[in-house]
C-alpha positions in Angstrom: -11.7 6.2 1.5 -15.2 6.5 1.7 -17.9 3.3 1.8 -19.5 2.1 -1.9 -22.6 2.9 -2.7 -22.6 0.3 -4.9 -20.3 -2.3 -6.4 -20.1 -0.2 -9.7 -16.9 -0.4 -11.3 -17.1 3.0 -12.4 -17.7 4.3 -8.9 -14.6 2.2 -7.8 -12.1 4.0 -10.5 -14.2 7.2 -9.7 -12.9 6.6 -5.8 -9.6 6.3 -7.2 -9.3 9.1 -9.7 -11.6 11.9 -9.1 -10.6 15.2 -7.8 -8.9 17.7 -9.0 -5.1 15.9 -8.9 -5.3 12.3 -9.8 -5.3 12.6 -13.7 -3.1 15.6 -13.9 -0.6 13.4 -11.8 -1.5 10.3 -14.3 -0.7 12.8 -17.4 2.5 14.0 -15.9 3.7 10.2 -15.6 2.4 9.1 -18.9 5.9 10.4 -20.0 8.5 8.7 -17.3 9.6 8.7 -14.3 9.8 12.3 -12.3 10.8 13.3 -8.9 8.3 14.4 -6.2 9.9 17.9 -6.7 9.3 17.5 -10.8 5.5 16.8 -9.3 5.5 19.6 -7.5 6.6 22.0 -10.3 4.4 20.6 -12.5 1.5 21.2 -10.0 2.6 24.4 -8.4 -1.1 25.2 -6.6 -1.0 21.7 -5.0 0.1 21.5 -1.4 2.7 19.0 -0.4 0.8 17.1 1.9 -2.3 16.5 -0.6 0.5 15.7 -3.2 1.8 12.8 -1.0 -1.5 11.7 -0.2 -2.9 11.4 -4.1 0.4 10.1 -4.8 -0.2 7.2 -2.0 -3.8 6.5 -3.2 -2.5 5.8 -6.5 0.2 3.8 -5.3 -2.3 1.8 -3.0 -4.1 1.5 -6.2 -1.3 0.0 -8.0 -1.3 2.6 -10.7 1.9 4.5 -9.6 5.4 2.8 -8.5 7.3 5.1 -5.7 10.9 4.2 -5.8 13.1 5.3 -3.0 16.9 5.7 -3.7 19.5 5.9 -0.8 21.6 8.6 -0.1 21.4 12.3 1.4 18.9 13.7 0.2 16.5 11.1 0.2 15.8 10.9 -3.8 12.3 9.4 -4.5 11.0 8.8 -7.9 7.6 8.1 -9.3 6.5 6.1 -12.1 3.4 4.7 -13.8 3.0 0.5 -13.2 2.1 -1.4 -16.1 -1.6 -1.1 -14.9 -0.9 2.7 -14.9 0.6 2.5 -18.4 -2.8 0.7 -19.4 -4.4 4.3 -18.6 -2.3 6.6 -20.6 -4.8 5.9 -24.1 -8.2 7.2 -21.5 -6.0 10.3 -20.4 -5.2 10.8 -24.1 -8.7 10.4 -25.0 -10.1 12.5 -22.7 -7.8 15.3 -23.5 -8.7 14.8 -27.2 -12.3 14.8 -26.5 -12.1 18.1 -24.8 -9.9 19.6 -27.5 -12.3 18.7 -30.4 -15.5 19.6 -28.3 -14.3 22.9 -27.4 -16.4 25.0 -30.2 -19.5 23.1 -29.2 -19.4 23.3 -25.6 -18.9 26.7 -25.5 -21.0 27.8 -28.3 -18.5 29.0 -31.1 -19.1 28.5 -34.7 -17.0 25.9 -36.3 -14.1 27.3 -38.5 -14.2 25.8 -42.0 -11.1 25.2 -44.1 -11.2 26.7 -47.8 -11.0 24.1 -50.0 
């Protein structure tokens, strides 16, 4: 990871969950646990190798829990840590936000409900 600017904690989540996959991976978990292939089929434009490597920085992070079972084929499972499970009411937020913003951000006129 790249050198802080500052010691921010908002840049420090920001290291840890920008891009593109991070919170889609975070929404996906804020059900259960799912297999790297459920990951992958939930997130079909995402390569494999950046999929492992989000997947790792969130583990490093301690915000996702990789589980590895025994047997043939190797069966790994993901799941959110209780720090991870702390995150679920921002991801929620933020998708609300965007839903009830919608109109304004892109300039529609509100519907009003007849009364």
């Amino acid at each position: 990871m790249k050198d802080l600017v500052s010691r921010c904690p908002i840049e420090e989540v920001m290291q840890v969950l920008s891009g593109r996959w991070p919170t889609l991976l975070l929404y996906y978990l804020k059900d259960g646990t799912k297999r790297f292939s459920d990951l992958r089929r939930d997130n079909p434009t995402v390569s494999h190798r950046i999929l492992t490597l989000e997947l790792r920085k969130l583990e490093k992070a301690g915000i996702v829990r990789r589980t590895a079972r025994q047997g043939y084929p190797l069966r790994v499972d993901y799941d959110l840590t209780p720090v991870g499970l702390t995150l679920v009411p921002l991801i929620d937020a933020l998708g609300g936000w965007w839903e009830k913003t919608e109109t304004e951000r892109l300039g529609l006129p509100k519907l009003r409900h007849a009364a």
